[in-house]
N, CA, C and O of each residue as an XYZ file, in Angstrom:
772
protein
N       7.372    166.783    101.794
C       7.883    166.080    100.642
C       7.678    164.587    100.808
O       7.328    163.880     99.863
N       7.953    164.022    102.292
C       8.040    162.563    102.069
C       5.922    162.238    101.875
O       5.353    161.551    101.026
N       5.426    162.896    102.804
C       3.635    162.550    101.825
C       3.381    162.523    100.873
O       2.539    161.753    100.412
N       4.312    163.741     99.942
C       3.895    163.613     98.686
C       4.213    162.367     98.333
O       3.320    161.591     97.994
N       5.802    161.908     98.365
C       6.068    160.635     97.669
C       5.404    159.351     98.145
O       5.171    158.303     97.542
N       5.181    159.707     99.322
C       4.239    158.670     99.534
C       2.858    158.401     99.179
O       2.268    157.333     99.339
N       2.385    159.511     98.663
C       0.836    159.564     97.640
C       1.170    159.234     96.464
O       0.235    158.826     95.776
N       2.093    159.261     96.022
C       2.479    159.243     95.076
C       2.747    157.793     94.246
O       2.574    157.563     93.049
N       3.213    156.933     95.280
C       4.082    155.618     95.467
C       2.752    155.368     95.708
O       2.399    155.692     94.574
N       1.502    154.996     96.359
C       0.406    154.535     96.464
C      -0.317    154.864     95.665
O      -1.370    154.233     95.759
N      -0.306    155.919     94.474
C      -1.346    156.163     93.351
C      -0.962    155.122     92.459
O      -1.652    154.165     92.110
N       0.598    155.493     92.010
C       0.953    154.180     90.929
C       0.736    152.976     91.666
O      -0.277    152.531     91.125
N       1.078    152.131     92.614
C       0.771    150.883     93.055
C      -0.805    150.697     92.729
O      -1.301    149.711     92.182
N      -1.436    151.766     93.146
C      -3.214    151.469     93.233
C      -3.534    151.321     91.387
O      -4.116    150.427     90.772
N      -2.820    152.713     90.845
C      -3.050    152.323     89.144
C      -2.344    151.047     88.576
O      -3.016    150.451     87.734
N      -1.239    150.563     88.842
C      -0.737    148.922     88.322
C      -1.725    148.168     88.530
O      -2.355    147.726     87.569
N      -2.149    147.789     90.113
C      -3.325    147.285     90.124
C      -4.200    147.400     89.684
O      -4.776    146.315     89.757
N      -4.864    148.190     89.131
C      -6.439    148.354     88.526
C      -5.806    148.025     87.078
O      -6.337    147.276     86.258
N      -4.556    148.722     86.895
C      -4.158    148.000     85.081
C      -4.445    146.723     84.673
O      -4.994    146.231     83.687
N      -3.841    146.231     85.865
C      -3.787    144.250     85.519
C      -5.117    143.697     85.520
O      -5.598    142.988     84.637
N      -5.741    144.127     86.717
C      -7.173    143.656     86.988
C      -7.953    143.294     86.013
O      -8.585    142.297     85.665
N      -7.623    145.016     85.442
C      -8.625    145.175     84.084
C      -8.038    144.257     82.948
O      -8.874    143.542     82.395
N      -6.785    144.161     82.524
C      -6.227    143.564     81.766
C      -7.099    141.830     81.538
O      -7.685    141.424     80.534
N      -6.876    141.102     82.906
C      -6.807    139.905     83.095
C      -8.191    139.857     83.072
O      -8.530    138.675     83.118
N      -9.525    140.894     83.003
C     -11.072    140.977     83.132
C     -11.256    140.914     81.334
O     -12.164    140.241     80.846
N     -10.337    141.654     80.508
C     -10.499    141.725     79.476
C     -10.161    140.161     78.430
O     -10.864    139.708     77.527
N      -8.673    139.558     79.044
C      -9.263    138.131     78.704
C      -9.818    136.939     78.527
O      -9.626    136.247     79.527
N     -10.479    136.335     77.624
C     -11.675    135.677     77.719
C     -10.942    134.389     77.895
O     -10.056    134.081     77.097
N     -11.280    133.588     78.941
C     -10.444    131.877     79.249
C     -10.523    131.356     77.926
O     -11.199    131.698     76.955
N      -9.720    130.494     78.094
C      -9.582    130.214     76.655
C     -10.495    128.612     76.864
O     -10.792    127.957     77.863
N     -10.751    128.405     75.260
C     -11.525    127.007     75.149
C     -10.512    126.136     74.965
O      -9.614    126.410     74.169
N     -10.518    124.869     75.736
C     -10.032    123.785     75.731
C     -10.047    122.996     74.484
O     -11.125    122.451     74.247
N      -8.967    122.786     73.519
C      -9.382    121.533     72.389
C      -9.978    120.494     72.931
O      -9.689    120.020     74.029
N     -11.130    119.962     71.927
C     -12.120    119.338     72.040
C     -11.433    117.888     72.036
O     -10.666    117.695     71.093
N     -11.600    116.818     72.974
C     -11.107    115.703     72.892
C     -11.535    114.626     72.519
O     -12.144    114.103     73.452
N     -11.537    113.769     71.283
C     -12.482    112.916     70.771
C     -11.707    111.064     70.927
O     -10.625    110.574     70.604
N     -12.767    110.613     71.483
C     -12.337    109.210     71.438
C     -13.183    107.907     70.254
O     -14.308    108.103     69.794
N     -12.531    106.919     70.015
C     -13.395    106.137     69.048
C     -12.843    104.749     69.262
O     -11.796    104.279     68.817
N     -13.977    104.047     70.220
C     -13.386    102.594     70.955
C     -13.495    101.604     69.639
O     -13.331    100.385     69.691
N     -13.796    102.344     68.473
C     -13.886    100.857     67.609
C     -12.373    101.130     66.559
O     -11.840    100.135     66.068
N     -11.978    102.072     66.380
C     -10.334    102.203     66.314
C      -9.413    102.122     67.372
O      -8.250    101.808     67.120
N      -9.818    102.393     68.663
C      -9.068    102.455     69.417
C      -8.065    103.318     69.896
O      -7.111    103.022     70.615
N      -8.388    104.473     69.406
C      -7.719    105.665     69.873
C      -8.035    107.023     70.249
O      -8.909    107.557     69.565
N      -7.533    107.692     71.165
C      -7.985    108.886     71.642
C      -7.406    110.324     70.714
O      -6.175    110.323     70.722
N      -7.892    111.328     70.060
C      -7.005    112.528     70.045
C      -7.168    113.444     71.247
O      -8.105    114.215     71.451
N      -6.377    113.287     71.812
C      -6.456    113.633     73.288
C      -7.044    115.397     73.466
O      -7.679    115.761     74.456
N      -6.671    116.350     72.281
C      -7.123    117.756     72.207
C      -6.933    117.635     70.792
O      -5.869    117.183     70.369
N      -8.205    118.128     69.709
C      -8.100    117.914     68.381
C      -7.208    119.642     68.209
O      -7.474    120.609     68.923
N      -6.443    119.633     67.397
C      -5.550    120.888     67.364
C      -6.667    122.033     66.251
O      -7.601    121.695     65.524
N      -6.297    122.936     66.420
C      -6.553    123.908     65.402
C      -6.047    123.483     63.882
O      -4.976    122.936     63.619
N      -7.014    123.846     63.009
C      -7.927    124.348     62.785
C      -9.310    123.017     62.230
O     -10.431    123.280     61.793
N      -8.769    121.804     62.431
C      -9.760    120.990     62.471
C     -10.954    121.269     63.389
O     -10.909    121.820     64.489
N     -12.123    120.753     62.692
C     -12.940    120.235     63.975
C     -13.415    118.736     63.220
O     -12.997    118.201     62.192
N     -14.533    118.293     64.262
C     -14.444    116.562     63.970
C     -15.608    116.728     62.831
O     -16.550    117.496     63.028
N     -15.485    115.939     61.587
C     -16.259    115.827     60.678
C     -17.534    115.016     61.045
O     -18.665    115.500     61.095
N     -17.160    113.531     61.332
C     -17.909    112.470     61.167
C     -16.683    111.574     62.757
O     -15.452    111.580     62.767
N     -17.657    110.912     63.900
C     -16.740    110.374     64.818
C     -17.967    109.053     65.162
O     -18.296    109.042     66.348
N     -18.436    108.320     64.565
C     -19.390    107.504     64.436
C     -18.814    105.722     63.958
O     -18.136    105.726     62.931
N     -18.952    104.824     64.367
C     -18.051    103.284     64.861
C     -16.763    103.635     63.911
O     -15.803    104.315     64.273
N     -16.875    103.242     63.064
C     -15.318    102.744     62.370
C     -14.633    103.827     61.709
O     -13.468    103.960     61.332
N     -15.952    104.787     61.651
C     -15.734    106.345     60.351
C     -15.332    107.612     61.791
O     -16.012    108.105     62.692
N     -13.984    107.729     61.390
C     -13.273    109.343     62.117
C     -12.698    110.180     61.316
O     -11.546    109.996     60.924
N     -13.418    111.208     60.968
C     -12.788    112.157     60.065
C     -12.468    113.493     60.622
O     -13.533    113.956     61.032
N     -11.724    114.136     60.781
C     -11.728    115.421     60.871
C     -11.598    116.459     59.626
O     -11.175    116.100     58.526
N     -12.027    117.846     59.937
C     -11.822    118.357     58.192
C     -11.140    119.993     58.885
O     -11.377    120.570     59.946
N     -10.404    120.273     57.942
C     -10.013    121.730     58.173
C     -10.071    122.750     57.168
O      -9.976    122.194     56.074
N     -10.168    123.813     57.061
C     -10.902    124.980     56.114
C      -9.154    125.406     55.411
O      -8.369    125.401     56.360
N      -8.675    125.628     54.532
C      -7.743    126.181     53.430
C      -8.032    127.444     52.958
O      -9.082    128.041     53.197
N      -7.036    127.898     52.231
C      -7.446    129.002     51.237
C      -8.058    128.472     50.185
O      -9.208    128.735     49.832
N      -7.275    127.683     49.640
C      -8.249    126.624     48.115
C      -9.616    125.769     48.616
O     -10.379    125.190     47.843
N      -9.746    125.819     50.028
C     -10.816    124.806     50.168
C     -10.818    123.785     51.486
O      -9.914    124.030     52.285
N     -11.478    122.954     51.746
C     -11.702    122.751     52.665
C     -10.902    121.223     52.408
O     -10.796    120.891     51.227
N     -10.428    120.432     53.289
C      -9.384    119.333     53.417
C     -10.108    118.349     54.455
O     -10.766    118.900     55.338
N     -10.037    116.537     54.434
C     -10.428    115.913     55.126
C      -9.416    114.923     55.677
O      -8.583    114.480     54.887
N      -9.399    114.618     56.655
C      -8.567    113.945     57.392
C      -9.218    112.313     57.585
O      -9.560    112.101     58.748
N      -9.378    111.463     56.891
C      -9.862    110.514     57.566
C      -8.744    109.240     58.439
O      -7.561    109.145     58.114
N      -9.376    108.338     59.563
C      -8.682    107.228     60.085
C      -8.773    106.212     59.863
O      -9.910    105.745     59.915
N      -7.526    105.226     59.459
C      -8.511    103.623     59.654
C      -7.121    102.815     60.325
O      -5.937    103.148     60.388
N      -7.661    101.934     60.658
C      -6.506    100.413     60.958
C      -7.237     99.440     60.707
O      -8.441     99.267     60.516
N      -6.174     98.716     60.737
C      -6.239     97.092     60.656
C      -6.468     96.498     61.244
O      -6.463     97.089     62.324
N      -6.760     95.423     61.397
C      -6.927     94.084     62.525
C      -5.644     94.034     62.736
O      -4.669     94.348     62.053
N      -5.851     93.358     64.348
C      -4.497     93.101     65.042
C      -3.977     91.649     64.077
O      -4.431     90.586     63.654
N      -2.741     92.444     64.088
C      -1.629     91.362     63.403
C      -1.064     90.547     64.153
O      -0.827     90.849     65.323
N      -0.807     89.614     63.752
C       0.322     88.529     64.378
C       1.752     88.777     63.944
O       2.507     88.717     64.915
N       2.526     89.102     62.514
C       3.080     89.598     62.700
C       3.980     91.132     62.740
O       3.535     92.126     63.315
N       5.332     91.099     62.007
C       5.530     92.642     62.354
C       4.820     93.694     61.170
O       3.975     93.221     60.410
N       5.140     94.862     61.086
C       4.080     95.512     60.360
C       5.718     96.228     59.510
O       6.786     96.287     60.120
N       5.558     96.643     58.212
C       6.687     96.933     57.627
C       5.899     98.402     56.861
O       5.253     98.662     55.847
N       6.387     99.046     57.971
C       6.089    101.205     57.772
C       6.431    100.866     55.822
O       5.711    100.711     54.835
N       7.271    100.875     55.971
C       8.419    101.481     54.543
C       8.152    100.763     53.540
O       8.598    100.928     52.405
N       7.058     99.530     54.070
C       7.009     98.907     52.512
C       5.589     99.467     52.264
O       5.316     99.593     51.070
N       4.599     99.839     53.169
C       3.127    100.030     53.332
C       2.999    101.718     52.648
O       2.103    102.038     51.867
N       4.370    102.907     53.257
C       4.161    103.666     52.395
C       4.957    103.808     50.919
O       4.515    104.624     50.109
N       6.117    103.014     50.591
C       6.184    102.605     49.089
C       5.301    102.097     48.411
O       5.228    102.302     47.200
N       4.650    101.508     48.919
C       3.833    100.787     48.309
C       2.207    101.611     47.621
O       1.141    101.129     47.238
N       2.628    102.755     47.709
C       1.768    103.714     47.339
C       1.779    104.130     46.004
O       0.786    104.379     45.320
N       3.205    104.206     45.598
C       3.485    104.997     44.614
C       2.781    104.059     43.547
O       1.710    104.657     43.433
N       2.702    103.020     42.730
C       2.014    102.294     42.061
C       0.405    102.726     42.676
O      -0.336    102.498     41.720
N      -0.157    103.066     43.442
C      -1.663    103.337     44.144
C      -1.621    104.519     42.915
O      -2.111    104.484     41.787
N      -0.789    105.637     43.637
C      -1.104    106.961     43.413
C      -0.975    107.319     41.103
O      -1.617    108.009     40.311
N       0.158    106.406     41.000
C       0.536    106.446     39.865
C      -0.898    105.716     38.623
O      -0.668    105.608     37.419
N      -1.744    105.465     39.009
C      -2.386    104.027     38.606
C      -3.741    105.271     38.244
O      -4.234    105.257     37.116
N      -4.273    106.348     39.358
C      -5.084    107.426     39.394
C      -5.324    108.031     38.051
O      -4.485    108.163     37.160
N      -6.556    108.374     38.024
C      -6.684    109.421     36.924
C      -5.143    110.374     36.595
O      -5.533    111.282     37.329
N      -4.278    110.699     36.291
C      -3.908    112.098     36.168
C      -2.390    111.927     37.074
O      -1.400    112.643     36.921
N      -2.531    110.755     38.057
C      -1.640    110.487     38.927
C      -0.523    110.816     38.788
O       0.174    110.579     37.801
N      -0.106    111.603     40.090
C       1.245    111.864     40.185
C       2.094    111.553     41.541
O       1.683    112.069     42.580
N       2.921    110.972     41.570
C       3.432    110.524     43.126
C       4.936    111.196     43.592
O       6.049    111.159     43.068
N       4.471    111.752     44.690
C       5.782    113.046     44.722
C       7.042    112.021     46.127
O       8.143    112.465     46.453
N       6.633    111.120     46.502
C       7.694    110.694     47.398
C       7.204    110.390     48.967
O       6.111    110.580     49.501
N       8.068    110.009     49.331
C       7.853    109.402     50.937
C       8.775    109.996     51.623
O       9.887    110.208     51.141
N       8.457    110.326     52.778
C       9.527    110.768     53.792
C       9.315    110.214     55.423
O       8.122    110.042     55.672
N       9.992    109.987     56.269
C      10.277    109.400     57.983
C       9.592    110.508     59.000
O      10.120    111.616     58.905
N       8.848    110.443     59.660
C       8.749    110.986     60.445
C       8.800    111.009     62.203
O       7.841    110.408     62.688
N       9.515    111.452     62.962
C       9.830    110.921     64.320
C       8.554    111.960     64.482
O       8.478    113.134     64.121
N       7.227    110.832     65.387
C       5.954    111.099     66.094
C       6.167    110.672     67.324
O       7.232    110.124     67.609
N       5.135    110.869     68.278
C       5.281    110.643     69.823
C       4.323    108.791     69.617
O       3.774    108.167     70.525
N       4.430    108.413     68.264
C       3.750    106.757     68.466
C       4.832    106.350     67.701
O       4.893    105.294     67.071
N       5.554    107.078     67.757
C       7.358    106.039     66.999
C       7.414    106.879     65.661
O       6.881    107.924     65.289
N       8.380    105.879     65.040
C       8.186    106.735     63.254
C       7.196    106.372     62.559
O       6.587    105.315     62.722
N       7.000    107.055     61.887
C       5.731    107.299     60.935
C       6.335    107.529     59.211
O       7.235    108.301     58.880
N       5.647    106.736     58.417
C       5.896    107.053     57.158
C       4.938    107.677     56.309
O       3.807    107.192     56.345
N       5.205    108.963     55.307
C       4.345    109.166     54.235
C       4.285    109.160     53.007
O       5.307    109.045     52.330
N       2.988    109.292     52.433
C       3.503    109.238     50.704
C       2.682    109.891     50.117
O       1.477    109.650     50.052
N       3.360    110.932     49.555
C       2.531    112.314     49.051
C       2.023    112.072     47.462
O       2.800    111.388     46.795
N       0.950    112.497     46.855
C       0.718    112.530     45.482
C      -0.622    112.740     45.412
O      -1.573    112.585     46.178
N      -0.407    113.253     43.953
C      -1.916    113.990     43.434
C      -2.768    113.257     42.614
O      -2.195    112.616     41.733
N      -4.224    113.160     42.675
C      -4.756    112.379     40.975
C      -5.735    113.567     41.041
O      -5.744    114.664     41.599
N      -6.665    112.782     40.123
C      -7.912    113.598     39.708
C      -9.246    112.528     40.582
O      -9.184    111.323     40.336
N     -10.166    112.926     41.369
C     -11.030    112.186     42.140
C     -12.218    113.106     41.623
O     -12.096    114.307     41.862
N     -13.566    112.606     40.816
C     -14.394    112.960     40.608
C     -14.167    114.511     39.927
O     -14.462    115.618     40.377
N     -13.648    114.192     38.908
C     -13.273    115.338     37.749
C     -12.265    116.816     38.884
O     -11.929    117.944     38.526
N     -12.102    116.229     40.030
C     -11.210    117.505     40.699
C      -9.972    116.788     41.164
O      -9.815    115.659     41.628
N      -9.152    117.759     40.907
C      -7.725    117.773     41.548
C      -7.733    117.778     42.772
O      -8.327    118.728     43.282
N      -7.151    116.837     43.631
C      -6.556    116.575     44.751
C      -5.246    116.374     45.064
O      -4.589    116.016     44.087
N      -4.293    116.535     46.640
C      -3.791    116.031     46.570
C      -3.532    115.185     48.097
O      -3.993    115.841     49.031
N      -3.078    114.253     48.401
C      -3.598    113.353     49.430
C      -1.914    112.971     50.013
O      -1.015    112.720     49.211
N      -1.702    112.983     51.504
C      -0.400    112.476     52.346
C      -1.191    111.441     53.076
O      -2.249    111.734     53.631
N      -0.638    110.103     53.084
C      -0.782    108.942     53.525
C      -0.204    108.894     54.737
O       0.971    108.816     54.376
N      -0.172    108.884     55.873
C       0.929    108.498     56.935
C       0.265    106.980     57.824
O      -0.757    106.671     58.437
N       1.753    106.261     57.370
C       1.582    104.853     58.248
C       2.423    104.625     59.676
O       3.645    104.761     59.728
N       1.780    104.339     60.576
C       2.029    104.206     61.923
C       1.535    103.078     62.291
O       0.570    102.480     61.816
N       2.586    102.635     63.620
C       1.994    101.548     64.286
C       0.968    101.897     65.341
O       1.192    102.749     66.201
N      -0.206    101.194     65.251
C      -0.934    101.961     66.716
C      -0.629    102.132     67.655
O       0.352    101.439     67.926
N      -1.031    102.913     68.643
C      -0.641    103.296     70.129
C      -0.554    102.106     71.079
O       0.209    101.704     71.957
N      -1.999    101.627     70.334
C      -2.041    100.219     71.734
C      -2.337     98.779     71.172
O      -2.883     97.908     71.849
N      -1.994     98.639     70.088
C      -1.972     97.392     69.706
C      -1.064     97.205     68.387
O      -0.508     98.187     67.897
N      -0.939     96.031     67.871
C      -0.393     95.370     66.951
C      -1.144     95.995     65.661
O      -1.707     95.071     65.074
N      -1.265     96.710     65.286
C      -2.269     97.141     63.933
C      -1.558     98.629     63.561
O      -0.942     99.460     64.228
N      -1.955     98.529     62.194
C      -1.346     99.383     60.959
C      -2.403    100.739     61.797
O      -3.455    100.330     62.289
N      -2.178    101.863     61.893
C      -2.896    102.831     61.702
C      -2.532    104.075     60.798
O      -1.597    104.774     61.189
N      -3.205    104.435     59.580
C      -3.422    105.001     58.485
C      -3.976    106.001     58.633
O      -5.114    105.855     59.079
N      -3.567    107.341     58.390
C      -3.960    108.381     57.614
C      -4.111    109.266     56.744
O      -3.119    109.665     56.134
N      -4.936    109.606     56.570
C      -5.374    110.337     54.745
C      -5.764    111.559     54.785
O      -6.904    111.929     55.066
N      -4.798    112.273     54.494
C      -5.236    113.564     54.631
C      -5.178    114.161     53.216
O      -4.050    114.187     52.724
N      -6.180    114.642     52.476
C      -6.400    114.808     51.098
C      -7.619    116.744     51.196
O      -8.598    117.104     51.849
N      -6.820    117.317     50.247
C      -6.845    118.407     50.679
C      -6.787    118.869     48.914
O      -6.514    118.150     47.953
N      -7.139    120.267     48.948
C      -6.604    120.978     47.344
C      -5.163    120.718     46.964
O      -4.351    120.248     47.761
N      -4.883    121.037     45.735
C      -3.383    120.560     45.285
C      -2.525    122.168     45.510
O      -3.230    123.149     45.274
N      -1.097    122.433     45.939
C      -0.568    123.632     46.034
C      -0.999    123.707     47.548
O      -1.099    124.896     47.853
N      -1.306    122.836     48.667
C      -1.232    123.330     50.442
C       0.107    122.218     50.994
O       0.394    122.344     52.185
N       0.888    121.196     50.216
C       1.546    120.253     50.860
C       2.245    120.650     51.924
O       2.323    119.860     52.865
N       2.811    121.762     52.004
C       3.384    122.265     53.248
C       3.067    122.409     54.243
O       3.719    122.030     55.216
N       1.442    123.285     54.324
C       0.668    123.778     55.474
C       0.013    122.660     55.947
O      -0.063    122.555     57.171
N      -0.615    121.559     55.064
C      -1.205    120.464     55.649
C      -0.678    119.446     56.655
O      -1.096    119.029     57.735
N       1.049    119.051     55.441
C       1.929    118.377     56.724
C       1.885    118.915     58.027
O       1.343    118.338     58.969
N       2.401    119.924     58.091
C       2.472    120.800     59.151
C       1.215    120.565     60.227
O       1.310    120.293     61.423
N      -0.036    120.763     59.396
C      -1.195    120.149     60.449
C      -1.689    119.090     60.577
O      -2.710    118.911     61.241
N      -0.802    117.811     59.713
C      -1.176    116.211     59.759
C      -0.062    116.348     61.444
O      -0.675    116.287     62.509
N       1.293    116.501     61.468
C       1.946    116.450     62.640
C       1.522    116.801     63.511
O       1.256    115.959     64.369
N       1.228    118.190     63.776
C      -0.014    118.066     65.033
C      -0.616    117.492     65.490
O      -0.624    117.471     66.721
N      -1.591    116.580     64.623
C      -2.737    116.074     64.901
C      -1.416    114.099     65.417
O      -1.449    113.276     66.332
N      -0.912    114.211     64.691
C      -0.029    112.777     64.793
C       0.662    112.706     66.197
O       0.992    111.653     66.742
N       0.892    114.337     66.867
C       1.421    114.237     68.552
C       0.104    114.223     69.220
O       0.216    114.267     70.446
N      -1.274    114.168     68.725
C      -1.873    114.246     69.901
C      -2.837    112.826     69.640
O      -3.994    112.762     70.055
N      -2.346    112.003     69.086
C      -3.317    110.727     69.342
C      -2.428    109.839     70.272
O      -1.208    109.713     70.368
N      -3.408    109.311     70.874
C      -3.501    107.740     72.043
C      -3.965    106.828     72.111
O      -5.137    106.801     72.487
N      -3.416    105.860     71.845
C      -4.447    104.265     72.191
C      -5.433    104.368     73.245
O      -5.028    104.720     74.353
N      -6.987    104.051     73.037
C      -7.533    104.071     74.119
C      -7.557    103.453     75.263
O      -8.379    103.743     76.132
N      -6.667    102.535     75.403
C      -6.430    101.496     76.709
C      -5.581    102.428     77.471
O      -5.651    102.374     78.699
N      -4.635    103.439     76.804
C      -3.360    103.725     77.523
C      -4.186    105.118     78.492
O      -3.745    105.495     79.578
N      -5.441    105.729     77.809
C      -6.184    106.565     78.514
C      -7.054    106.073     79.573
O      -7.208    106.723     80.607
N      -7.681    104.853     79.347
C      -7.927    103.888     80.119
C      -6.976    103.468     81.907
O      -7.240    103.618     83.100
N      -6.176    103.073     81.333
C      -5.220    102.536     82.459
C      -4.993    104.220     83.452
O      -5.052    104.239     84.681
N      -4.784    105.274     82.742
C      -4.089    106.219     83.226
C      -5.490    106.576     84.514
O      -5.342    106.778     85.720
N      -6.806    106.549     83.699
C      -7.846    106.906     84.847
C      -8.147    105.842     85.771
O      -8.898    105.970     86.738
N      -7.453    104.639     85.400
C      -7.533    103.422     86.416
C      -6.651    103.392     87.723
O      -6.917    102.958     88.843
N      -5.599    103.947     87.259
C      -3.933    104.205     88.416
C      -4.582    105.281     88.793
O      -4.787    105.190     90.003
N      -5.076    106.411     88.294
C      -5.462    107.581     89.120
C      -5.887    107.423     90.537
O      -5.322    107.863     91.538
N      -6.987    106.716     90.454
C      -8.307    106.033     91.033
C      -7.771    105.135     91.872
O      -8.362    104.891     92.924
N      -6.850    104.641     91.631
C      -6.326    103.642     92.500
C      -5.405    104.325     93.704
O      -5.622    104.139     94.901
N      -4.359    105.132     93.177
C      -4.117    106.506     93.709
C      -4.071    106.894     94.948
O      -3.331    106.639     95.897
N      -5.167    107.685     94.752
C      -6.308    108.179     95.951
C      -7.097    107.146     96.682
O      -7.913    107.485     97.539
């Protein structure tokens, strides 16, 4: 009796093992988000999130675009020259609603705060008509990562996704970095060792 259990106790141990083996043979490593930098904005997206990929990443022009049910959506970046002084979030995204209202068709649905990993962030949601089609476009204003300058984004997409898009403007808003601060980090590394 005790051989048996002991063949027994070594068949299942030997089958767990070959379970997992196989298991862990059957998953494929996963791909790393793609990390894009742009020294003439000055910032890193350190892993571009799902379901973007990079449109256009060429001097001043960074776009990313992501695929919808209604259609496909573009993300573009810009900033400002470094300022001297402070930068005012709340007046830059109020200051929309006259933008958005002014549009073909314009409609301006509001601003809301957002706590990001580059401080708060403001947006300002609304729809026009851009080349005989309906759009609708979230503004978010931030201070840059690594300098004194406005950094802006536009994420303009079909009208009827405002939910799902926010949802993937925030993503993309935890994974940007000033490029100095990626800079310094491989400089201390290096220094380090």
């Amino acid at each position: 009796m005790e051989t048996t259990t002991s063949s027994l106790l070594l068949t299942v141990v030997l089958l767990g093992g070959i379970a997992c083996i196989s298991c862990s043979d059957s998953q494929p490593e996963p791909v790393p988000a793609p990390r894009i930098e742009n020294s003439e904005l000055g910032i890193v997206i350190a892993a571009v999130p799902s379901p973007f990929v990079v449109g256009t990443n060429d001097g001043p022009a960074l776009q990313l675009r992501a695929p919808g049910e209604a259609g496909e959506a573009t993300l573009y970046f810009e900033t400002t020259a470094e300022l001297t002084g402070g930068i005012n979030l709340v007046a830059e995204a109020e200051g929309m609603q006259d933008w958005f209202e002014q549009q073909p068709d314009g409609q301006y649905f509001g601003n809301l705060e957002l706590g990001t990993p580059l401080g708060p962030a403001f947006t300002s949601r609304g729809s026009y008509v851009l080349n005989g089609v309906a759009v609708e476009e979230i503004r978010v204003f931030a201070i840059h990562p690594a300098a004194n300058r406005l950094l802006r984004l536009t994420y303009r997409y079909p009208p009827g996704e405002g939910k799902e898009r926010l949802q993937q403007l925030a993503e993309v808003l935890g994974e940007i970095e000033g490029l100095w601060e990626t800079d310094q980090d491989a400089s201390s590394d290096a220094s380090d060792n």
